[in-house]
N, C-alpha and C positions, 0 to 999 in steps of 0.2 A: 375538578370533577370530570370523569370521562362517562361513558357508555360503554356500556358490555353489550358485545353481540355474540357473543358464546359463550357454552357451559360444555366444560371437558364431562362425556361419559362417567358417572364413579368418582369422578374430584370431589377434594373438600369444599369448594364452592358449592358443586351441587346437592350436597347430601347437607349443606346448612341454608338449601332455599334460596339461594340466585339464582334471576330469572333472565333469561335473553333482555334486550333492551330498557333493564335495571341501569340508574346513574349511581356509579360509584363515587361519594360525596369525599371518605375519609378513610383512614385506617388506624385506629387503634386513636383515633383523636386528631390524627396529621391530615391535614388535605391531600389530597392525590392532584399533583397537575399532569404528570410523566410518568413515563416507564421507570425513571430510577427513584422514582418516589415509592411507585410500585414497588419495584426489588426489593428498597429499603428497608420499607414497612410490612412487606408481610412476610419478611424473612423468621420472625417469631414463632415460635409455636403455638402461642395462643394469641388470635388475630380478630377483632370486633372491628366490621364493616360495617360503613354508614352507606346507608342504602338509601335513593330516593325513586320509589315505585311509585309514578303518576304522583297523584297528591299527598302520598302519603312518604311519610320519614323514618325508616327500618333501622334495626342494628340487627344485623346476624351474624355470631359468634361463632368462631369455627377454631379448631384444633386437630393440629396435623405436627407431622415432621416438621424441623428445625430445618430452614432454607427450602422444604419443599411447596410446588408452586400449586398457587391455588386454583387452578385450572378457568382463572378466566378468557378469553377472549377480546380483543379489540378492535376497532375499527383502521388502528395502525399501529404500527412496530412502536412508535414512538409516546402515541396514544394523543400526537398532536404534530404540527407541522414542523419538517424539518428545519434548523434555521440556515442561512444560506450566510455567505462570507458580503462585508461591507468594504472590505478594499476593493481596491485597482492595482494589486499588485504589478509593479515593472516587468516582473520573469511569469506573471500568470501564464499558463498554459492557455487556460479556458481563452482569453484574451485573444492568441492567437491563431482561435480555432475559425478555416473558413466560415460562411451562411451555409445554410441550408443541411444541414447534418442533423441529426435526433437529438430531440430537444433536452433527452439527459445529460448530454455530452455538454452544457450549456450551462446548465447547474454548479455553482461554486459551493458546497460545503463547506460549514464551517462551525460545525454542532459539538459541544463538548461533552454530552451522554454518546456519541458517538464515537468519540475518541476513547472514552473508556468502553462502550461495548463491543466495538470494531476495529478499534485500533485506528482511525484514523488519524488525521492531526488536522490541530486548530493554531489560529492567531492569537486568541484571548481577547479580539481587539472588539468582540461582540457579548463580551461578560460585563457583570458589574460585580461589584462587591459582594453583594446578597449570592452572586451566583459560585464565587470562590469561596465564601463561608458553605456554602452547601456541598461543594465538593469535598474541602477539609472534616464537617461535618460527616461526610458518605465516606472518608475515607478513599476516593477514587482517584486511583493510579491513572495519569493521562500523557498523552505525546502531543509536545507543539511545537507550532512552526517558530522558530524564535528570526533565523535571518544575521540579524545583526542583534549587542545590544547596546548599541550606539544609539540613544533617542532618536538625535534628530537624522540620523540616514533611516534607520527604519520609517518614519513617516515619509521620507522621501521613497523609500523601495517599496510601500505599502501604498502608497496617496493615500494616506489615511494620518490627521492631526493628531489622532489621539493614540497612534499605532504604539509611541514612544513610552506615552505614559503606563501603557499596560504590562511594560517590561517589567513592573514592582510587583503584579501579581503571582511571575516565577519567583520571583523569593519567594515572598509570603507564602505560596505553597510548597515550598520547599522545605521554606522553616519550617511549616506543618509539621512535615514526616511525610509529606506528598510523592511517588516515584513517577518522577520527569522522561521520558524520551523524548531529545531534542532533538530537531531537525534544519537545517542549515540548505538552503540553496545557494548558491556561489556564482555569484557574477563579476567576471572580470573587470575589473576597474570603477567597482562599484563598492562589493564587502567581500574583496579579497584582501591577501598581501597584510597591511597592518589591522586592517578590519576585522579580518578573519581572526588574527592572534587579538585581537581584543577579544571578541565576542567568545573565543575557545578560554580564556583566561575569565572572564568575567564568572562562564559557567561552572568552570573547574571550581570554583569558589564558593559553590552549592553543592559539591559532593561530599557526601555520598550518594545524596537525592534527587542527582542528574543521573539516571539510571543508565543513559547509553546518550552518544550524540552521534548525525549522521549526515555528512557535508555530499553535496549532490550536485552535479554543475548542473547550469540553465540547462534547457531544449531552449530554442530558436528555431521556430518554422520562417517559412516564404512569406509568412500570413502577418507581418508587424507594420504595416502601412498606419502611419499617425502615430508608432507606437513608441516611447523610449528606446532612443536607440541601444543596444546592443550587443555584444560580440562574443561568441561561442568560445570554449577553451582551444588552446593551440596544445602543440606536444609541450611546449615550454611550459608556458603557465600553468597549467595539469601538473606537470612535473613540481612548481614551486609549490602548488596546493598541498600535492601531495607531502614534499617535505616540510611544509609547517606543519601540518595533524601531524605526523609518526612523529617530529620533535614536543608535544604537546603528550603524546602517546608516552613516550617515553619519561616526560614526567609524571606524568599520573596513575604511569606502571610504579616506580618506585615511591612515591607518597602513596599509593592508594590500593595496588596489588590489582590492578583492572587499568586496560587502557581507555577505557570510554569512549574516547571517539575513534569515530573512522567513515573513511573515505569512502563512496563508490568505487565497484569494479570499472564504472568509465573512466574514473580520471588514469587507472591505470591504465586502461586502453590506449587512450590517447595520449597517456605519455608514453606510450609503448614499452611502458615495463612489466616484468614480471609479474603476473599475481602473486600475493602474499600468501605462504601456507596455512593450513588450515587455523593451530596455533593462534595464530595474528587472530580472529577473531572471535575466539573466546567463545563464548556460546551462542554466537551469531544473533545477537539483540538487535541488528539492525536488519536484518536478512529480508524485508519486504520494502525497505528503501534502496533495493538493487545494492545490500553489502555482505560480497561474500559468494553471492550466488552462484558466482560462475566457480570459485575456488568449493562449492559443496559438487556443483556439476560433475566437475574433473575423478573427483575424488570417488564420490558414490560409481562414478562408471569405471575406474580403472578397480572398485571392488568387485561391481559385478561381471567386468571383463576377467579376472581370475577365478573364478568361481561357473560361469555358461558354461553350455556344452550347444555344439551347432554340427548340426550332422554333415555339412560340406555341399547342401542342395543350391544349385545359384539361384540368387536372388539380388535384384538389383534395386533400389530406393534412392528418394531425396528426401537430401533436407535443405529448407527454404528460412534465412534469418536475415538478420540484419548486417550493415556492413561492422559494427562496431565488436561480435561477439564472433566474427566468421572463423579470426585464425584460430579461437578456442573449438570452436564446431567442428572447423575442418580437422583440426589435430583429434580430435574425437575420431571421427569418421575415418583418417586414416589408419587408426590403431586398430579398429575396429575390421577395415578388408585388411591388414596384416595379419593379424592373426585367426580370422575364420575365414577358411578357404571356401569361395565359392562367393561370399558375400562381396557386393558392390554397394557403396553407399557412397553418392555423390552429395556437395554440399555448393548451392549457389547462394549468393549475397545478393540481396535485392535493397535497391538504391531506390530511396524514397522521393520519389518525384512526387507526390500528393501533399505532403507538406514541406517538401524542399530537403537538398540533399544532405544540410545541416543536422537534419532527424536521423540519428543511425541505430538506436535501439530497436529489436527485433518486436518488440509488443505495439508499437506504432504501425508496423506495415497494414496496407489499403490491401482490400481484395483487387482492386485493380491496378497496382502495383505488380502483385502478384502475378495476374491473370495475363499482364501485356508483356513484363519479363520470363516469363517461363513457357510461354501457349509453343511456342517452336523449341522446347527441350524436349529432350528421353529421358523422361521422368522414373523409368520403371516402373515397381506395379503398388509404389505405395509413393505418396509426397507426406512428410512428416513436417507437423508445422508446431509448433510454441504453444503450449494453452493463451500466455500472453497477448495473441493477438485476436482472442476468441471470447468475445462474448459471451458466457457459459448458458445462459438461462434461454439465449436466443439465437445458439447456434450460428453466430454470425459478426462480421468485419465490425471492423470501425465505421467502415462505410457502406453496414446495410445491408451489405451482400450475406448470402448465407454460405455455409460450409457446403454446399448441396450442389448450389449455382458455380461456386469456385470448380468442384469436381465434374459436373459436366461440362464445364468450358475449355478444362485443361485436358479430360479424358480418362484422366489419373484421380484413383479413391483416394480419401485426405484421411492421415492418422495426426490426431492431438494429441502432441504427450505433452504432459507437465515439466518444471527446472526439476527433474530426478533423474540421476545417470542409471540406475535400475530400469527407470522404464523407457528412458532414452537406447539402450543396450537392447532390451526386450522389442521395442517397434523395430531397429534397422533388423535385427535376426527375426522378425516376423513372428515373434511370441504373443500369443493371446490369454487375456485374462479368464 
């Protein structure tokens, strides 16, 4: 049972007598614990809520649109407490975050109505049974962390005993008809090399209902004192990761007509090879686990580079990334002063001394990374920075700082653009929406 603390204007809630601070008991007979209990049940057109008003015990019957919503209100998204992750993961991030930072950044996640509302992903390793019969029952498409599905290394890369045994819940919801996006962090000499071809083979063994798989190497900050040791990818072993998935890829393009998994744009970084053309990722199912990203980057900007028109006024810009995506930025950037004359658009690499120089993705940079590497550049008259490194709702760093504070310190107004080469194209040419 939750509590309503609103009633939409005109909803079919309010036109069938829901009141503010009414307890919604049921729907059509089902208890309400959640939001996806919510969704499920009053996705019908004809909907009897159990209503408990002070002492007294309501049904009020309402009919509306198939899927439309009945315009209540909650006291949260969820309509109850988020649940949070019960590992200790080895490669945790959170784990290696300094003290003293916003105490959201602190919070491990590990909710599976949020994996299917938001896309997040989960371990499984905080479900039971009842809660994978409810999914199957919901029908609800989700993304999880799998790792390995080698039992007992996963409770070792989890600290978690029972990390291994949850691995039978990805069947089970496979054999459903459940669609899986899997996710793989990759630590060397950990669940690489043979491990990695297990866990790639185990899952292939679930498709078609392994929807996409998405292998990611660690991050490694300055900040693992007490922690499991270790050790970041090299160009080698990036290199060997790499050629296990495409060998993996290429079976499962010819059994399956879809390659499934794929790699991050880091590991080719640092193997220093080529991105993959666009092709290679099919319809970009992994594109929010950093796959592909930069191969959409490239492409969207060399369209909208044939297509601009730039009157030839000089204009001079930066752009501020990480060391891991530079030679891609800079090859941007130079195509961009060749062919519109007038235009300068410099690109510096900032080295993450706040979590150590092992950190080379652009979406980690510290405002004061920023502010101590750049405060003596010729910025020109705009610094163009990553939405990735920005906080949306708060305008502001990883570390607090705001976009406001960054700009008066360096002298130079801040443009966020988003991973679009359209409006990556449109800030260095000084395009406004």
């Amino acid at each position: 049972m939750v509590r309503i603390c609103g009633i939409d204007k005109g909803s079919p809630a309010e036109k069938a007598g829901v009141l503010n601070d009414d307890i919604l008991t049921n729907i059509n007979g089902h208890e309400i614990k959640d939001v996806l209990d919510y969704m499920f049940y009053a996705a019908e057109e004809c909907v009897s809520l159990g209503i408990t008003r002070g002492s007294d015990e309501l049904t009020l019957n309402v009919t509306k649109g198939e899927y439309d919503d009945l315009g209540m209100q909650f006291d949260s998204f969820l309509m109850d407490s988020k649940q949070s992750c019960r590992n200790k993961c080895v490669f945790c991030f959170i784990e290696q975050m300094p003290p003293g930072m916003r105490e959201t950044l602190y919070f491990k996640d590990d909710d599976a109505r949020l994996s299917f509302l938001q896309g997040n992903y989960v371990t499984l390793t905080n479900l039971e049974d009842s809660d994978i019969d409810r999914i199957i029952r919901m029908k609800l498409n989700i993304n999880v962390s799998v790792h390995t599905t080698n039992p007992e290394l996963r409770c070792k890369m989890m600290n978690n005993r029972f990390a291994g045994q949850k691995l039978d819940y990805i069947r089970r919801l496979a054999d459903a008809g459940i669609r899986l996006n899997c996710q793989i962090v990759c630590c060397p000499g950990l669940n690489d090399g043979d491990e990695l071809r297990r866990t790639l083979s185990d899952l292939g063994k679930l498709m078609p209902n392994i929807s996409s798989m998405a292998v990611v190497p660690v991050g490694i900050t300055k900040f693992r004192e007490g922690l499991t040791p270790l050790t970041p990818f090299t160009k080698q072993t990036a290199a060997e990761a790499i050629d296990i998935i495409e060998g993996f890829q290429r079976e499962f393009l010819a059994k399956y007509g879809t390659r499934t998994v794929f790699p991050s744009d880091e590991f080719y970084l640092t193997a220093e090879r080529c991105l993959p053309e666009a092709e290679f990722y099919e319809d970009y199912p992994q594109y929010e686990n950093g796959v592909g990203m930069l191969r959409s980057l490239i492409d969207e900007f060399d369209d909208a580079c044939d297509s601009a028109e730039y009157d030839g006024s000089p204009r001079h810009v930066t752009i501020a990334c990480g060391y891991a995506a530079f030679s891609v930025i800079k090859s941007l950037a130079d195509k961009a002063n060749a062919l519109f004359s007038g235009l300068r658009c410099d690109v510096f690499r900032i080295r993450n001394d706040f979590f150590g120089d092992t950190i080379t993705v652009t979406g980690l940079i510290t405002a004061r990374d920023l502010t101590a590497q750049l405060k003596d550049r010729k910025l020109g008259c705009e610094l163009l920075l990553s939405s990735a490194m920005i906080r949306r709702e708060h305008n502001d760093f990883l570390d607090d700082v705001t976009v406001e504070e960054v700009e008066k310190n360096l002298n130079t107004p801040i443009r966020i653009v988003s991973n679009d080469g359209y409006e990556l194209l449109d800030a260095m040419l000084g395009i406004k929406y």
